[in-house]
Backbone bond lengths (Angstrom), bond angles and torsions (degrees), N, CA, C in turn:
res aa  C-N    CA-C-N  psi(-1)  N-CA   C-N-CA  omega(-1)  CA-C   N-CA-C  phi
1 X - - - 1.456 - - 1.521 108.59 -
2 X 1.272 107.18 135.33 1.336 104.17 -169.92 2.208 108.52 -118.34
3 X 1.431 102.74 170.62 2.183 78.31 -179.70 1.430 110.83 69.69
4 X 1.077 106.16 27.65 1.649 97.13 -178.90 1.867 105.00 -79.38
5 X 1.014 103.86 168.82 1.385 101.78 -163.95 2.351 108.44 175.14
6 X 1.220 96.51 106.44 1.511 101.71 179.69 1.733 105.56 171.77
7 X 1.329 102.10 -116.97 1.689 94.02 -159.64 2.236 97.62 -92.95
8 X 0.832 107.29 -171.68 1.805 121.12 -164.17 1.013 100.52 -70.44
9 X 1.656 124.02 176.97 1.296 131.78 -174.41 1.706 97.38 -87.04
10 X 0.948 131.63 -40.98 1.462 147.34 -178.20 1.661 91.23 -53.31
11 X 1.036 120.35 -87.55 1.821 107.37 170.16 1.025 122.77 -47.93
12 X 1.108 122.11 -53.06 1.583 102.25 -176.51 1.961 123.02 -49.93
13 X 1.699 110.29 -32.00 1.163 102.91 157.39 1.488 118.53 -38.45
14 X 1.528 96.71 -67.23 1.704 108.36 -166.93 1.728 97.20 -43.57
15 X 1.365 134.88 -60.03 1.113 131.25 -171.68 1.474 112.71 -50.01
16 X 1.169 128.21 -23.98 1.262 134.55 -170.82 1.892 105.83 -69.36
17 X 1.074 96.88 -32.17 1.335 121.23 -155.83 2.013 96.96 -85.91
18 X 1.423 111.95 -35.03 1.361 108.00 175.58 1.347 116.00 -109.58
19 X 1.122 126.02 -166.81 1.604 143.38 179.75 1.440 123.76 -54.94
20 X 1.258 108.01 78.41 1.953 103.29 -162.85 1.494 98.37 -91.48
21 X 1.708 111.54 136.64 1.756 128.32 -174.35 1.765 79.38 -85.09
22 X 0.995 126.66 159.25 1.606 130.25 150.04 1.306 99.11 -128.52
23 X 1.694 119.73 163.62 1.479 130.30 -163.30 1.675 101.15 -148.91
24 X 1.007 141.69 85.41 1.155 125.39 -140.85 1.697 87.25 -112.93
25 X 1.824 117.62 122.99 1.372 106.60 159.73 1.250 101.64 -96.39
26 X 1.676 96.41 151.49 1.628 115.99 -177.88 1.269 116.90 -92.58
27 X 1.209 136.18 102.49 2.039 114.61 163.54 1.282 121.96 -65.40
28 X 1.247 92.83 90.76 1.614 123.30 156.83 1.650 112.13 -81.98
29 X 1.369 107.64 43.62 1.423 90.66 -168.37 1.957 138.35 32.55
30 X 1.079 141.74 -141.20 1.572 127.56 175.15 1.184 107.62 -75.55
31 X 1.428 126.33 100.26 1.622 150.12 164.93 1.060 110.37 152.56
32 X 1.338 114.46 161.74 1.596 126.09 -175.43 1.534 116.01 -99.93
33 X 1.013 119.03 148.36 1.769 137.98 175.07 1.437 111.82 -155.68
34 X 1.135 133.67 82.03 1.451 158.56 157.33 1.316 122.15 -67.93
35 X 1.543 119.65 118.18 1.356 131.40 -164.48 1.710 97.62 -110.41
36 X 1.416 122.05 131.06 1.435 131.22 169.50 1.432 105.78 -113.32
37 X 1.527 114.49 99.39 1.447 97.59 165.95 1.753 128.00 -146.99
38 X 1.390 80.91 136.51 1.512 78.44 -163.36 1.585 104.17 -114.95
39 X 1.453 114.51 109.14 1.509 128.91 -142.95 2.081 103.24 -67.96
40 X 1.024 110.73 119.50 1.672 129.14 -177.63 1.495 118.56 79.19
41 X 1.557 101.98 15.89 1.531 109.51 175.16 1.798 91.13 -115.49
42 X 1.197 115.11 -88.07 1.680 122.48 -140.33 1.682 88.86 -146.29
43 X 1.576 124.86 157.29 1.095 153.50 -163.94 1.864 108.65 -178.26
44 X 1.493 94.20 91.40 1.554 106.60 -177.89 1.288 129.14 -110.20
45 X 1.130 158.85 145.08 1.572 142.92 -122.47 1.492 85.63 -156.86
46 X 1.285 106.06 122.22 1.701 112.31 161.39 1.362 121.79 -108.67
47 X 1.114 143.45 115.38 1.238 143.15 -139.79 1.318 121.89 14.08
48 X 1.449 117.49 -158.07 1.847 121.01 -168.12 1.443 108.07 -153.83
49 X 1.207 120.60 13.38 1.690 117.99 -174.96 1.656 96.71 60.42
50 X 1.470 106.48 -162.74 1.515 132.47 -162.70 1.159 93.31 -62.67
51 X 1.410 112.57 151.55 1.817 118.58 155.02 1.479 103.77 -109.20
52 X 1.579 85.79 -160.45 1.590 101.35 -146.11 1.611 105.07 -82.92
53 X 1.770 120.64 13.79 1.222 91.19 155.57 1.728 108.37 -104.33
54 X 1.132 120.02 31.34 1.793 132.13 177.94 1.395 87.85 -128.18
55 X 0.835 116.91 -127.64 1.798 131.90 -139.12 1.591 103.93 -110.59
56 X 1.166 113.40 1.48 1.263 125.56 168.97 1.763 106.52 56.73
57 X 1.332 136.94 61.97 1.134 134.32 -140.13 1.883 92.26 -108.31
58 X 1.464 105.74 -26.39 1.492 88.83 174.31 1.715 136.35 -77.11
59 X 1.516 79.79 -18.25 2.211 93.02 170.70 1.199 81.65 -102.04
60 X 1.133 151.58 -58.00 1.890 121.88 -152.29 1.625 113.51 -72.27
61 X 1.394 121.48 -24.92 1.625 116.55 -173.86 1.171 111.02 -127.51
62 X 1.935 119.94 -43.77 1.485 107.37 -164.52 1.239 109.89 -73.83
63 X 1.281 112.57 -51.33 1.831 115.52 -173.35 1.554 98.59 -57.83
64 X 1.113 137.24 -69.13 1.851 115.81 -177.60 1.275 116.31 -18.94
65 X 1.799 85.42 -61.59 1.453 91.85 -165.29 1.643 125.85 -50.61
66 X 1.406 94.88 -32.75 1.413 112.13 179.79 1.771 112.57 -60.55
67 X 1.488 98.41 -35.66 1.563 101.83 -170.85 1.803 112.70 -80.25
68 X 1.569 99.99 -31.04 1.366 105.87 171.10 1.801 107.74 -52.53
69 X 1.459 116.33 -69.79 1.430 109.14 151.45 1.612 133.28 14.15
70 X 1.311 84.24 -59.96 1.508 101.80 -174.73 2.293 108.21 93.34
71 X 1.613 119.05 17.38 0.943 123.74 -149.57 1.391 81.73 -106.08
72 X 1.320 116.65 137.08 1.731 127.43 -173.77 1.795 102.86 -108.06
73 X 1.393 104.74 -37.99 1.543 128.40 -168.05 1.432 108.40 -149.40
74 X 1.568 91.02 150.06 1.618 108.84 -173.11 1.714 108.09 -116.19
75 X 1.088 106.28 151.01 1.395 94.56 -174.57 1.333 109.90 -104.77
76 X 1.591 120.55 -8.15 1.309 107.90 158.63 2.064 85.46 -162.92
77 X 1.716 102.24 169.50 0.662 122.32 -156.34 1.684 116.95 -163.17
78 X 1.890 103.91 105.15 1.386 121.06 -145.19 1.306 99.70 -112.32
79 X 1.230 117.74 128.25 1.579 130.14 152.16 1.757 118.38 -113.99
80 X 1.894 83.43 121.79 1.393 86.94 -166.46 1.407 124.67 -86.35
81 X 1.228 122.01 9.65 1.535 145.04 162.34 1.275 110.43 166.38
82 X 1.358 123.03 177.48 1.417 145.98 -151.07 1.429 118.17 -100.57
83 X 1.636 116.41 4.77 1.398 102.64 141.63 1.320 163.27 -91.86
84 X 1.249 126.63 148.49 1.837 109.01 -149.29 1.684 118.33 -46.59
85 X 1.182 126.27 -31.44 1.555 121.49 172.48 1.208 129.45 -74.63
86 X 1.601 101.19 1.73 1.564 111.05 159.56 1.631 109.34 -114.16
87 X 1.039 113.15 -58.65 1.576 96.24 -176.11 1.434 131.28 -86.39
88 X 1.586 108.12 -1.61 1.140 116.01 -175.21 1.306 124.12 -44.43
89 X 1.327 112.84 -62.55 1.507 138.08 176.11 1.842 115.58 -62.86
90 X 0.916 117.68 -8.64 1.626 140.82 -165.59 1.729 105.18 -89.80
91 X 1.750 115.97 -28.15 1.139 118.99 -167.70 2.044 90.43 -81.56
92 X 1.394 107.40 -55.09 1.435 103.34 -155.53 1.678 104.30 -76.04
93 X 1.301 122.75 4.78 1.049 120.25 132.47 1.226 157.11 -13.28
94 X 1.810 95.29 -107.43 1.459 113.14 133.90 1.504 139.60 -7.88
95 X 1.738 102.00 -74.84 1.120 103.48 149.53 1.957 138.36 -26.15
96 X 1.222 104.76 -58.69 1.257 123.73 -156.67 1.863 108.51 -87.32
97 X 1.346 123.06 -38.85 1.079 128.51 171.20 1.760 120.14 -132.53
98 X 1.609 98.58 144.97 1.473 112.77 -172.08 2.001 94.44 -45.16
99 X 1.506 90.97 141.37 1.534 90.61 172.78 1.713 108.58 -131.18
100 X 1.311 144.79 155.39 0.876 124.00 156.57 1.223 141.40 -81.10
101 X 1.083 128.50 2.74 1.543 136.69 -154.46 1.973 112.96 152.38
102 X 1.310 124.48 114.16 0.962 155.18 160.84 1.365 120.72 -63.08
103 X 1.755 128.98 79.04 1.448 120.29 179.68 1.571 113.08 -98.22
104 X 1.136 99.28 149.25 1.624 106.08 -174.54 1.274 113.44 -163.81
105 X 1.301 116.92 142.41 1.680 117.06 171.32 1.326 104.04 -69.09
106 X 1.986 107.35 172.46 1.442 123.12 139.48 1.376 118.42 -3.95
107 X 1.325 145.23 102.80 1.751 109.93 172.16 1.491 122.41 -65.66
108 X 1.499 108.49 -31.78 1.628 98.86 -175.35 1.667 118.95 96.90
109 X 1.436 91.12 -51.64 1.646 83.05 -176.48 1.847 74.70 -167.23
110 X 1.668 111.39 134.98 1.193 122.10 164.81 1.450 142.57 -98.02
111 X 0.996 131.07 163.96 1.795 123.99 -179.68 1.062 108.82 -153.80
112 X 1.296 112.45 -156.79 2.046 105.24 -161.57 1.371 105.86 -100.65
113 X 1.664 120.41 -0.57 1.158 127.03 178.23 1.884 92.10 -74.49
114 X 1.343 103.78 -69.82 1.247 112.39 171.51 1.493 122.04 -25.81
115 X 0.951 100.47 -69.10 1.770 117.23 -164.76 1.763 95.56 -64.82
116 X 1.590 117.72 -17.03 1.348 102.58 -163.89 1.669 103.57 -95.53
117 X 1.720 112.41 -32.48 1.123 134.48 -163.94 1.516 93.05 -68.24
118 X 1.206 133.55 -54.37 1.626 144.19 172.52 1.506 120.49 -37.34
119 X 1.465 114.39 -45.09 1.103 153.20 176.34 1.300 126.74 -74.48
120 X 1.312 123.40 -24.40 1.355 137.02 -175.94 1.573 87.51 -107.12
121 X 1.167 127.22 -73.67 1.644 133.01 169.99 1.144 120.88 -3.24
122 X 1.808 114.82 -54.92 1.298 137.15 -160.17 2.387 88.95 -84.81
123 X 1.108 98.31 -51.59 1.622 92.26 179.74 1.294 118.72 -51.80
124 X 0.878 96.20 -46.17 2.295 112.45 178.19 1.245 109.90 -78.10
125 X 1.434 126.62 -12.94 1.295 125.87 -176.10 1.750 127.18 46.40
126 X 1.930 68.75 51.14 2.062 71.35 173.54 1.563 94.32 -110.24
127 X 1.502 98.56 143.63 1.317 111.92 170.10 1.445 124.37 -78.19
128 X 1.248 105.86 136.17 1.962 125.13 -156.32 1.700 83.02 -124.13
129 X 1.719 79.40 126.00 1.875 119.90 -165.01 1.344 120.72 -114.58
130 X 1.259 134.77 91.18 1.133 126.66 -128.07 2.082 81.33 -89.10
131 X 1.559 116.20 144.62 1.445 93.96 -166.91 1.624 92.35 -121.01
132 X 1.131 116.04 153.48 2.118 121.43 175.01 1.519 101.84 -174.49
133 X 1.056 93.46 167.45 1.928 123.22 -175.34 1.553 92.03 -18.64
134 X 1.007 134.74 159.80 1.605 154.96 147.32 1.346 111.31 72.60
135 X 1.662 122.18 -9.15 1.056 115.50 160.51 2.263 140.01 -80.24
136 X 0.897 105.14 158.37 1.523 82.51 -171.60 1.782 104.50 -163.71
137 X 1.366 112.75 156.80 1.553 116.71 -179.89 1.479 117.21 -131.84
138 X 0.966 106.82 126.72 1.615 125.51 163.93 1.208 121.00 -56.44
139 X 1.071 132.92 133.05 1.334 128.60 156.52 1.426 111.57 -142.31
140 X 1.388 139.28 99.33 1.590 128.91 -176.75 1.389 97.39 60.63
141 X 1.590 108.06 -148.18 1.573 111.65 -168.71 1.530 116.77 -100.30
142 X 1.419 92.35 27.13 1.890 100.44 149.53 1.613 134.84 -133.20
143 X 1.204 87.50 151.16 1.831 82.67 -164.90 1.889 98.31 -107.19
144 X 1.360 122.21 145.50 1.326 105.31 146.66 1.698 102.45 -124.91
145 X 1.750 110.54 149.90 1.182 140.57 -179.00 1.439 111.37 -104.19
146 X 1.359 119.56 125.98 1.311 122.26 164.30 1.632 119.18 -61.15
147 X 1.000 151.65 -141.44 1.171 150.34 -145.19 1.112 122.56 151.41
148 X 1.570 122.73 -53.73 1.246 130.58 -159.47 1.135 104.25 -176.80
149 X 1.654 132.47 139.64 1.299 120.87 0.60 1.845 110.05 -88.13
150 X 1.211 101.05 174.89 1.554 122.05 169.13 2.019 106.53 -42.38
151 X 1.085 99.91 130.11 1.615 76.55 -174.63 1.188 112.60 -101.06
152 X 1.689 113.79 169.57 1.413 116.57 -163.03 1.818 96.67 104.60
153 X 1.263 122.08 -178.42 1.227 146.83 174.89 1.770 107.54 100.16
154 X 1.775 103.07 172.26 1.604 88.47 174.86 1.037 131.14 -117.84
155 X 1.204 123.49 160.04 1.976 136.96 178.42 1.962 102.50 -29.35
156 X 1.535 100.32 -39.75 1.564 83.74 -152.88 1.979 74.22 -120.52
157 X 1.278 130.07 121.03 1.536 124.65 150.21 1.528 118.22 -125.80
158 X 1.511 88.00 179.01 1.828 89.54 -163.75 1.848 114.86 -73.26
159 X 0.716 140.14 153.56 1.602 166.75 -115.25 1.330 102.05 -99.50
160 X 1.462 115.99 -0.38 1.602 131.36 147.29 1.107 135.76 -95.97
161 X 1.421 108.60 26.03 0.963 113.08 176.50 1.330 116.97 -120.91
162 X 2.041 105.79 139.04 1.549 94.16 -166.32 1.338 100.78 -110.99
163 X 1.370 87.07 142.10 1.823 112.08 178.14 1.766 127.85 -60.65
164 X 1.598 89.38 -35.66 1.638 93.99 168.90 1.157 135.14 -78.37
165 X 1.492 98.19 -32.92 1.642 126.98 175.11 1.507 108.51 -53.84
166 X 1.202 110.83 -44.06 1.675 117.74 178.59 1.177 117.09 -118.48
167 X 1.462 98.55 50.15 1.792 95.68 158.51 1.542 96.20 -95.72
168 X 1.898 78.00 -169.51 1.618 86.74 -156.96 1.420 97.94 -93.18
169 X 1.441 138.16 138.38 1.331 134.42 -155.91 1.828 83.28 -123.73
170 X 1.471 112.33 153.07 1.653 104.56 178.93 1.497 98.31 -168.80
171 X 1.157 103.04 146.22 1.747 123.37 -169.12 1.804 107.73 -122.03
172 X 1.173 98.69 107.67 2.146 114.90 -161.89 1.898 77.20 -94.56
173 X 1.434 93.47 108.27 1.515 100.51 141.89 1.298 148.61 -176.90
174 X 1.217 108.33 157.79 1.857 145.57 -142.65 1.504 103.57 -104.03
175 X 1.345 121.64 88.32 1.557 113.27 177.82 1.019 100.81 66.08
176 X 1.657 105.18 -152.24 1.330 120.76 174.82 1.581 125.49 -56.62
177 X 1.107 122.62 -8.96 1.862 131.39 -163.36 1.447 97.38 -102.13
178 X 1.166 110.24 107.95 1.951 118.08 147.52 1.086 126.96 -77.69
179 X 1.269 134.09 132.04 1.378 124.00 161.19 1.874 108.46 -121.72
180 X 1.333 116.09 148.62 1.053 110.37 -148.84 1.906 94.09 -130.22
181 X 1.537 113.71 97.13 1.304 120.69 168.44 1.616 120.50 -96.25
182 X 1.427 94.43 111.69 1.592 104.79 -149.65 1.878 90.97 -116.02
183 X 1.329 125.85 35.37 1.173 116.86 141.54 1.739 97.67 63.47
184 X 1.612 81.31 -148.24 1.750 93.13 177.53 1.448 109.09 -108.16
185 X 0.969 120.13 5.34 1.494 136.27 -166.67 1.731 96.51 -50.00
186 X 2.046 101.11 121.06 1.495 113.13 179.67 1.674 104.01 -80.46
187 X 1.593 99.02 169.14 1.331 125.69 171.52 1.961 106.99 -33.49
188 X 1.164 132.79 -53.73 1.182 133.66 -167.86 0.989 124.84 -61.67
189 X 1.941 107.79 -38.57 1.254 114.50 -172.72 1.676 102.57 -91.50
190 X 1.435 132.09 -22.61 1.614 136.47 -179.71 1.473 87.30 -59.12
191 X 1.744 116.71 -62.02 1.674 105.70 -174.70 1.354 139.02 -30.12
192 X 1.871 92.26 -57.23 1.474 91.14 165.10 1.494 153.91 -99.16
193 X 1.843 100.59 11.74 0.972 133.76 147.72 1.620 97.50 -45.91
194 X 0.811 121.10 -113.71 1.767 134.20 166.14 1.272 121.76 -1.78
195 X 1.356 114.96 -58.53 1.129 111.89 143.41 1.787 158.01 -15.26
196 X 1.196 83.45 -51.91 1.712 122.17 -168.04 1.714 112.70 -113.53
197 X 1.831 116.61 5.54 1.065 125.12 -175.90 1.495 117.03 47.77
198 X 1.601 120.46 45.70 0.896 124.41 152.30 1.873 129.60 -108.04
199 X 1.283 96.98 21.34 1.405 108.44 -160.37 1.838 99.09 -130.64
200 X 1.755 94.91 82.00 1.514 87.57 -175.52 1.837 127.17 -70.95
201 X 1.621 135.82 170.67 0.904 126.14 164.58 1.680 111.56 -52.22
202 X 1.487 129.63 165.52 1.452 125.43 -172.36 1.119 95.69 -151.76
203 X 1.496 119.19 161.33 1.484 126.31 -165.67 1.386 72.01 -99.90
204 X 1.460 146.58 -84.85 1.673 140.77 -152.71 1.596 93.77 -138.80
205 X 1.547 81.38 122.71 1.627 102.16 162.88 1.927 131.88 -77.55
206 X 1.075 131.11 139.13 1.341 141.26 152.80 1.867 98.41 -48.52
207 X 1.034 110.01 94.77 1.919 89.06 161.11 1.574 112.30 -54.95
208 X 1.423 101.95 156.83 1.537 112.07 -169.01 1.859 90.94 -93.64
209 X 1.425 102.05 150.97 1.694 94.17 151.40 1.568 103.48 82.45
210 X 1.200 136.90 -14.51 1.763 129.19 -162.41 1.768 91.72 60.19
211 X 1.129 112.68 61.92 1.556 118.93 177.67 1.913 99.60 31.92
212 X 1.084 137.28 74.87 0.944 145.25 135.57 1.438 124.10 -54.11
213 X 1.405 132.16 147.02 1.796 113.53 167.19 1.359 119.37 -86.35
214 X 1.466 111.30 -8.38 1.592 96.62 161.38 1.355 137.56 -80.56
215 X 1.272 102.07 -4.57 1.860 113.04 164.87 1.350 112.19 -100.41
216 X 1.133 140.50 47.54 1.716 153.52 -144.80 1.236 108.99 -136.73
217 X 1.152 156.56 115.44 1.540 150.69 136.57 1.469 105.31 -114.59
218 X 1.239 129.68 107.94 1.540 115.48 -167.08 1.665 102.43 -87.88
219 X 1.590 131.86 -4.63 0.971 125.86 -166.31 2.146 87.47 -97.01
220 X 1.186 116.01 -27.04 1.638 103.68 168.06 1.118 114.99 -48.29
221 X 1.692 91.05 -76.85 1.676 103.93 -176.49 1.314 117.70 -25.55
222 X 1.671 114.88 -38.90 1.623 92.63 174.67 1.126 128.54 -83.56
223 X 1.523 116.96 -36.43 1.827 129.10 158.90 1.525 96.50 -31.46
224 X 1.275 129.74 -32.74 1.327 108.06 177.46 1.130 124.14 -108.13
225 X 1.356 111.18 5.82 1.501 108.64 141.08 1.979 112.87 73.01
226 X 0.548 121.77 54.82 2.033 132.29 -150.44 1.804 85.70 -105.18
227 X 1.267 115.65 152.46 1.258 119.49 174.14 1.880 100.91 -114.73
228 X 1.375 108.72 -16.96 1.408 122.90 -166.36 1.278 115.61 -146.16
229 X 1.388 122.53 110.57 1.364 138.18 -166.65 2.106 106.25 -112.00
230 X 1.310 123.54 109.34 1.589 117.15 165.08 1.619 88.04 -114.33
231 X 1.650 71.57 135.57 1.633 98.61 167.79 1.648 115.76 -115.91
232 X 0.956 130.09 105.90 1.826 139.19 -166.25 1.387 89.91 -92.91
233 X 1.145 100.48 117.47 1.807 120.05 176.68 1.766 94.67 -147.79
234 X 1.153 101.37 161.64 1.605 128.94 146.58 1.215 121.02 -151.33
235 X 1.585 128.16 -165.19 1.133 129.48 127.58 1.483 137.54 24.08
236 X 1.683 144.05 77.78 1.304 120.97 -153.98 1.360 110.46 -170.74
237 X 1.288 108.16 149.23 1.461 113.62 -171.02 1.676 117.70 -94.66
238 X 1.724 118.41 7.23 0.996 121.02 155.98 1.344 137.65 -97.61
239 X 1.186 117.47 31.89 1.669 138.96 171.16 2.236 85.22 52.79
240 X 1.458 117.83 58.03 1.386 115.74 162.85 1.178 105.34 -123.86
241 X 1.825 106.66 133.93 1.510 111.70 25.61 1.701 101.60 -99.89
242 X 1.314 88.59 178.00 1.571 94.48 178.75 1.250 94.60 -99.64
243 X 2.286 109.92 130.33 1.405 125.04 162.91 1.420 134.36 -7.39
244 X 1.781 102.56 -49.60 1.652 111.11 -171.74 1.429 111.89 -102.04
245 X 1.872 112.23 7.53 1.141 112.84 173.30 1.541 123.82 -83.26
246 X 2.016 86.43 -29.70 1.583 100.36 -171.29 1.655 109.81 -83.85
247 X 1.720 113.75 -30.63 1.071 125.25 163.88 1.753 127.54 -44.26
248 X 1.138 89.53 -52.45 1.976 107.70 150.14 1.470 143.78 -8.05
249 X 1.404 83.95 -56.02 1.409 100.76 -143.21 1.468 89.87 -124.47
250 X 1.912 119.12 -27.67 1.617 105.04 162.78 1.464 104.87 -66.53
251 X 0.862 138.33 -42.19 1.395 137.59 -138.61 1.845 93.53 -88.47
252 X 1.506 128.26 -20.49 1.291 127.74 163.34 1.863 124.48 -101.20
253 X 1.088 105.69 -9.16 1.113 112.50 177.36 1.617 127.95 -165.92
254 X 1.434 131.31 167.74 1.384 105.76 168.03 1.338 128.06 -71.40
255 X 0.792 141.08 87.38 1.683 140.65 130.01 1.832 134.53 -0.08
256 X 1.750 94.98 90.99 1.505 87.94 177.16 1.637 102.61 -118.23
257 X 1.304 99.78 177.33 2.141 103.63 -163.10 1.492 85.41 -147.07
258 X 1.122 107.40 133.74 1.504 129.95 178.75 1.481 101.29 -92.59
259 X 1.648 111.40 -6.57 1.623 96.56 170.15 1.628 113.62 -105.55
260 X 1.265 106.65 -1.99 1.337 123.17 -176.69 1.885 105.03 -102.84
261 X 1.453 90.50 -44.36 1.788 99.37 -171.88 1.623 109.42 -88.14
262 X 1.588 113.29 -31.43 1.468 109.62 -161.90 1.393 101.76 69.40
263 X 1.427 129.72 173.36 1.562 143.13 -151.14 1.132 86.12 -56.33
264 X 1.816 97.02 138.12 1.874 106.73 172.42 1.579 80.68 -108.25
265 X 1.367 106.79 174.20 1.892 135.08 -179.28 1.648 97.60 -142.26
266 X 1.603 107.94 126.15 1.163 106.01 168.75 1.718 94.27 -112.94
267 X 1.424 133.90 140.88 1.185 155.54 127.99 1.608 121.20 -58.52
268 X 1.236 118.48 110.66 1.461 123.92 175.46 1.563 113.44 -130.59
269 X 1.730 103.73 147.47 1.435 91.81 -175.83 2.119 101.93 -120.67
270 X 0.981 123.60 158.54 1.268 118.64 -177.07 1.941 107.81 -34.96
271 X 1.558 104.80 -50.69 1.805 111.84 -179.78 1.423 99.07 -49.38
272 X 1.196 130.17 -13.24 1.872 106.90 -165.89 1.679 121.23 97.24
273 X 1.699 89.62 1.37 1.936 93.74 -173.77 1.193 84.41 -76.95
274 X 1.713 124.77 167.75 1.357 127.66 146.83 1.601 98.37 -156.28
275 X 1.798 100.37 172.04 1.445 101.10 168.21 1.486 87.37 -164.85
276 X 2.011 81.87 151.04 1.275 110.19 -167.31 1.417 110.13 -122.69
277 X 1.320 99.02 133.87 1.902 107.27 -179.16 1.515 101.62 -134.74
278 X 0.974 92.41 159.16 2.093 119.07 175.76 1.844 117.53 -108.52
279 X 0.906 84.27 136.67 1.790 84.32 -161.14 1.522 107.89 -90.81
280 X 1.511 105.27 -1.36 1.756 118.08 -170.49 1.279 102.50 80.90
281 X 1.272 111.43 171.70 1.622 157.92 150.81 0.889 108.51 -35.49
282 X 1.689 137.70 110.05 1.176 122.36 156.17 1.469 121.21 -135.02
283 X 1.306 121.68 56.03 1.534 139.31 -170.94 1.536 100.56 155.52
């Protein structure tokens, strides 16, 4: 691992020595695939980037990646809404290794990623968890919490309804260390998250959006105070991230890019130490 960057060499021994959470972002190019694993407890998968009718990101990167790992089975396995750079890659997954449990919001509006991921679930007989605000799972000595959206709503709604706005936003945490995977979740809904004291401080945030400016409040971001910011971008036809997003977020914290860094690794220890490295470029 190369870019490493967090607490001293003197701790990091000590960390070596206790219970390290790892959070592994994947470069999947533009979309997210997020690895949680915390080795002889739980190994949880947050989306998969593109599937296989895009770039096919869940057989070309996550599953390797997963096997490099050394991870045979997942114990659960999250799609944070129903567009292809999130769930795409999430189906051949599924498919491919025992999972325990399938969480997912409302979809809102469906597709064949959808319809297939549901469908494959129901053959393997993993149980599909519908996930929103106040719900949350244990696993050993980490918890993750939903966040957002409100739960309840349906698979198929009318054509006002936004997909980013109600993804599933979720906060993984280990002792003292938050980390805060906030999906695509826009500016309105971070507000009143925050607002409404559902938007805790975080040791390193997920940027929302592939740094988009509609998931942006730079006066949050600092109320929340993040020591470690990944931003999952590639390749893309929405001019992301936006300039004053990335500007932002150096100027409050460190800043790594999975299109600049290739897979970041966060290291966390129950105290809240962590450290973060980049594994490079590799395509």
């Amino acid at each position: 691992m190369i870019c490493v960057a967090g607490v001293g060499l003197a701790a990091l021994a000590s960390c070596r020595e206790s219970q390290v959470l790892s959070v592994h972002f994947i470069d999947v190019g533009y979309g997210d695939a997020i690895v949680v694993h915390m080795p002889g407890e739980a190994t949880i998968l947050v989306d998969g980037g593109y599937g296989a009718h895009e770039t096919d990101q869940g057989r070309r990167t996550v599953l390797p990646y997963l096997q490099e790992l050394g991870v045979t089975q997942l114990t659960a396995v999250v799609a944070t809404h129903s567009h292809p750079d999130h769930v795409g890659g999430v189906v051949d997954v599924v498919r491919a290794l025992p999972v325990g449990q399938v969480i997912r919001p409302a979809w809102g509006r469906t597709n064949v990623y959808t319809l297939t991921l549901d469908e494959v679930a129901a053959v393997r007989g993993v149980p599909v968890e519908r996930g929103g605000r106040g719900i949350e799972w244990r696993w050993g000595s980490m918890r993750l919490r939903a966040l957002h959206p409100i739960p309840g709503g349906a698979d198929v709604a009318d054509e006002s309804f936004d997909l980013n706005a109600n993804s599933l936003a979720l906060v993984v945490e280990f002792g003292a260390a938050r980390v805060l995977l906030l999906a695509d979740v826009t500016t309105p809904v971070l507000r009143e998250l925050y607002t409404h004291g559902y938007l805790p401080r975080a040791t390193l945030i997920k940027i929302p959006h592939s740094g988009q400016r509609d998931a942006y409040d730079e006066e949050l971001v600092r109320a929340l105070a993040p020591q470690h910011a990944v931003l999952m971008v590639g390749p893309n036809p929405y001019s992301a991230p936006a300039p004053e997003v990335v500007s932002g977020y150096e100027a409050m914290c460190m800043l790594w890019r999975t299109d600049r860094d290739g897979t970041v690794v966060a290291e966390l220890t129950k105290d809240g130490q962590i450290r973060v490295g980049a594994k490079g470029k590799t395509h």
